[in-house]
N, C-alpha and C positions, 0 to 999 in steps of 0.2 A: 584459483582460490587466493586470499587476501590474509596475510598474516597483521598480528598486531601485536607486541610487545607489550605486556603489562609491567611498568614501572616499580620496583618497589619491590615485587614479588616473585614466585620461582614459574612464572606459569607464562603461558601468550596462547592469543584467541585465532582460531581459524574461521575463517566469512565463507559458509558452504551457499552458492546457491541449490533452490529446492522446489518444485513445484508443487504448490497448496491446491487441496481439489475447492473445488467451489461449496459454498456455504447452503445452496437448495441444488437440489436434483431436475435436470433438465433433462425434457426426453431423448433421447438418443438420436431419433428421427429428425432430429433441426442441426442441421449441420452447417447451412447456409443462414446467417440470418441478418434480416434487413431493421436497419437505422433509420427511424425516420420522427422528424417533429413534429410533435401536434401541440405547438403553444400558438397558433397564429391567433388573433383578437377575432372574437366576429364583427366588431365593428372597431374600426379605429379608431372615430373620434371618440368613444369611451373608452377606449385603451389610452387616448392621450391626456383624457380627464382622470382616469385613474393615475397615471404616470405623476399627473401635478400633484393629485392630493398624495399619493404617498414619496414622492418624490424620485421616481425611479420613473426617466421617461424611456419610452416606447425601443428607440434607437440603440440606448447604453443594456437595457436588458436584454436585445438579442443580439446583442458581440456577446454576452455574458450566458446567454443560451448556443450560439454558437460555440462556444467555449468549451462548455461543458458536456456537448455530443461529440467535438473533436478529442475532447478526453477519452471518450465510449469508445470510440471509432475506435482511437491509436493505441488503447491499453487492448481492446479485446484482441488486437492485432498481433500482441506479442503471445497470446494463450493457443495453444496449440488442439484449440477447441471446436471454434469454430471460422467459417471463409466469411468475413462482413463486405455487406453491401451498402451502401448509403441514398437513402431516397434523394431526388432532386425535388419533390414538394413539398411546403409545408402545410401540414393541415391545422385543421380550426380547434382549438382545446382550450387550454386552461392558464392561459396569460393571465398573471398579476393574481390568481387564484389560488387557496387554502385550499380547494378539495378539488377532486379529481371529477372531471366532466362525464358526462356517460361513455360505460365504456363503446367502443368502434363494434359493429359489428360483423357479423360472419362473414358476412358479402364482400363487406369493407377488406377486411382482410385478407380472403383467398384472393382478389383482386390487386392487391398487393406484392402479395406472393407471385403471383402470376403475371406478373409486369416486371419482376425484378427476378423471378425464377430462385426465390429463396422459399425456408421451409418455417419461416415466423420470422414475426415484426418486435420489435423492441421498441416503444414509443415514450418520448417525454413528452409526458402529457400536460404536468402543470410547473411552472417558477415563477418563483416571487423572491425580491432582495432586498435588503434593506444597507446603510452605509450610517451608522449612526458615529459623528466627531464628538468628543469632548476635551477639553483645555485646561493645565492648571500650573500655577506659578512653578516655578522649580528654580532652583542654583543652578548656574552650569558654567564651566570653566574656558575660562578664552584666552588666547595666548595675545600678550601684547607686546611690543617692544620689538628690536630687530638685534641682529648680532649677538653681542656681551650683554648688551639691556633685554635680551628675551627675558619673558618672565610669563609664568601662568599664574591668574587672579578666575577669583569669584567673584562672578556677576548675579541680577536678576536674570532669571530668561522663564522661556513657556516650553510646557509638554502637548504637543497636540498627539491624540491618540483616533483611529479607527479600527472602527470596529466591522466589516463585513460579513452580511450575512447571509445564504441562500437557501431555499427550502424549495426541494425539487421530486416529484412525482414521477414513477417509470411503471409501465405496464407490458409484459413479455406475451403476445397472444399468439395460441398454438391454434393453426386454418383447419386443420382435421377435426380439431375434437369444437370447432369455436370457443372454448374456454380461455378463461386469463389465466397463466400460468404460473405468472408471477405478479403482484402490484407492493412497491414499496414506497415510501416516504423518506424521504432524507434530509437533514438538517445539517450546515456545514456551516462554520465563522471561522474568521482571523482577526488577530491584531497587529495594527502596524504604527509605531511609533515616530515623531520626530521631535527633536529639540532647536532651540535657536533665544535668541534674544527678546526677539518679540512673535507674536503669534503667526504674521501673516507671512515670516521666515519660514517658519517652524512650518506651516501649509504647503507651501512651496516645496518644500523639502517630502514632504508626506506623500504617497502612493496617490496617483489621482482613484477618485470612484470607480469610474467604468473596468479601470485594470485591476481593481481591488477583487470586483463583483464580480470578473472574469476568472480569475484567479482560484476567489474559493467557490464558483461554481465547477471550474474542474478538480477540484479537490470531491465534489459531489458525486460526478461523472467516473472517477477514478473508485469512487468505495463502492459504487453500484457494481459496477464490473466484477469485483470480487465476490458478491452476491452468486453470479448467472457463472460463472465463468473460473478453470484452473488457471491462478497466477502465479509466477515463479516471486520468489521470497527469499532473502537473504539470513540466514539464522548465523546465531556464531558459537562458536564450541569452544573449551577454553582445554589444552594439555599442558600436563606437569614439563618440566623444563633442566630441573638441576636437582640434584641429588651428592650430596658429601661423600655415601658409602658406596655408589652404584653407579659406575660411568656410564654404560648399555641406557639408562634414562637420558641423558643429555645426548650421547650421539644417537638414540632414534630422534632425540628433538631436533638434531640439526640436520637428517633425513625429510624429517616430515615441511620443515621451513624450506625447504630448497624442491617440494613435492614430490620427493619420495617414500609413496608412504609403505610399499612392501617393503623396503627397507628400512625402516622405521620400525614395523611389526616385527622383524626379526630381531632387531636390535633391542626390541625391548623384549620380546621373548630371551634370547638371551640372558638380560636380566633378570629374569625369576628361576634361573639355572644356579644362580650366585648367591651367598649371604648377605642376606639383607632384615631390616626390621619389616614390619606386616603391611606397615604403614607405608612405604615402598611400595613394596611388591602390590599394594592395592592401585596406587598411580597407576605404575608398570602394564596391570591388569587393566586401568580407564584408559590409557594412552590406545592400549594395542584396541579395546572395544570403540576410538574416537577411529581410527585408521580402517579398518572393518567398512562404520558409517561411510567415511570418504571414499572409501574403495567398492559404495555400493550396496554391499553383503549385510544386511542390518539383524539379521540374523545371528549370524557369528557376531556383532557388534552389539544385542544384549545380552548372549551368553557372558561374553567377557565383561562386560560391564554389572551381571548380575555376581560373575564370580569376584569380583571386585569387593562389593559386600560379603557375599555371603562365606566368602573363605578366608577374606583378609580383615574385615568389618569395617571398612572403607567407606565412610556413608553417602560422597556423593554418587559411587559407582550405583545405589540404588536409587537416588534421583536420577540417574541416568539410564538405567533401565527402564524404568518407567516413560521417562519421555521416548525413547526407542518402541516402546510398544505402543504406544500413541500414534507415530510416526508412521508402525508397519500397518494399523488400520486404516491412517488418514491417503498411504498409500492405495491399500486395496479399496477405498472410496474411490481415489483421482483413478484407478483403473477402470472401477466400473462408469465413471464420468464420461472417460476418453475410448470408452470403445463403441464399433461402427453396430449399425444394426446391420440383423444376419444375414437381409435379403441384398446388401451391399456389396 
């Protein structure tokens, strides 16, 4: 766990990881599942006439389709979902294409499955990208002089900006039923800026294309995944820290900084033993319902957290119930996610 000092104030944030269940419901029965491309062109010289006219040739989009399946690959890799497999062919789909080709079928698929010994295909089916520059005057400051004569001045100079963009199709199809399981659309940009004197500095200086369109196609390949797939996720929780009338608050706080957090709970237990205002003792009450969450128990962690309101009038202790009940569903989701089928 990752602590972090908030400045200023009596509080500091802990960084719990957590694993998020997946956004659709996948059948239980695909446990192995196979990666494979379907952008090849069906023909390439009009994949390279298309490449001219929109300016995105043939080569630069698939480093930037590679890209974006080594994203799928290595994120589904970290989810404790499913075993990935990755086809070695590419098949024929939807290069440079807005809409998805027909889908593959049944034959296609079990065929698939049965050459790679997986229980569904995961396919990108269609991308297309775009890298749109624009330019425009700006000030920018430049050091001149050496030694005692340094000095910073404003000059002219140029802002060149890019903009990358990619729009990427996936289709998850399950060989038992021939149905498509899943088909999504995705739309992913960045910006990336440089500055300089004159423009063709400023270009120099800027993200080439190809690594731009690689880039935010794995940013595409990375939010499909959270689609299909439990990812673990970083959340942060914030506990009270310092108290004038109630010592038991500050030494659980420096229990739970050093990751003690049974100690922690005692110590703030303790402290609703002692006099104190409500407004206390409501902390007291969210610290020991934060140490709970961390110790797993989310249960005892929005009783305390609902007694926080409800007996001291604490009010974020009832924002924090809340999110805790949230929590305990979104777990009993990622349970029924991650569990085997019964003939396993």
């Amino acid at each position: 766990m990752l602590f972090r000092s908030v400045l200023g104030s009596c509080t500091k944030n802990v960084s719990l990881t957590r694993l998020m269940p997946a956004e659709i419901n996948v059948p239980n029965h695909i446990q192995r599942l196979l990666i494979v491309d379907r952008t090849k062109p069906e023909s390439q010289g009009v994949a390279i006439i298309e490449g001219i006219l929109t300016g995105e040739m043939p080569f630069e989009v698939k480093n930037a389709i590679d890209g974006t399946l080594a994203s799928v690959q290595q994120e589904l890799s970290t989810s404790p979902r499913y075993e990935i497999v990755r086809a070695n062919e590419r098949l024929t789909g939807g290069l440079f294409s807005q809409t998805f080709p027909n889908p593959l079928n049944r034959g296609m698929v079990r065929t698939l499955c049965m050459r790679y010994r997986t229980d569904a295909v995961l396919t990108l089916e269609k991308f297309s990208s775009d890298f749109v520059l624009t330019d425009k005057k700006i000030t920018i400051k430049k050091e001149v002089g050496k030694g005692e004569n340094a000095r910073t001045i404003e000059v002219p100079g140029v802002m060149v900006e890019g903009v990358a963009t990619v729009q990427v199709g996936f289709r998850l199809y399950d060989p038992e039923s021939g149905s498509i399981l899943d088909q999504d659309d995705l739309v992913k940009n960045n910006l990336w800026s440089a500055e300089a004197e004159t423009k063709t500095q400023a270009m120099a200086l800027l993200i080439e294309k190809a690594q731009a369109t690689r880039y935010v196609g794995q940013m595409a390949g990375a939010a499909y995944v959270r689609r299909i797939a439990p990812m673990y996720l970083d959340i942060n929780r914030t506990f009270y820290a310092k108290s004038k009338k109630n010592s038991y608050l500050e030494e659980g706080a420096r229990h739970a900084e050093v990751d003690e957090w049974t100690d922690a709970i005692q110590s703030w237990e303790k402290g609703l033993a002692i006099s104190a205002d409500e407004k206390t003792y409501g902390k007291l009450c969210y610290n020991i319902a934060l140490g709970h969450e961390v110790l797993g128990d989310l249960f005892l962690a929005k009783d305390w957290a609902a007694k926080a309101y409800t007996r001291y009038g604490f009010k974020q202790g009832r924002t924090y119930a809340a999110e805790l009940e949230r929590r305990m569903l979104e777990d009993e989701l990622l349970q029924r996610q991650l569990s085997f089928p019964q003939n396993q």
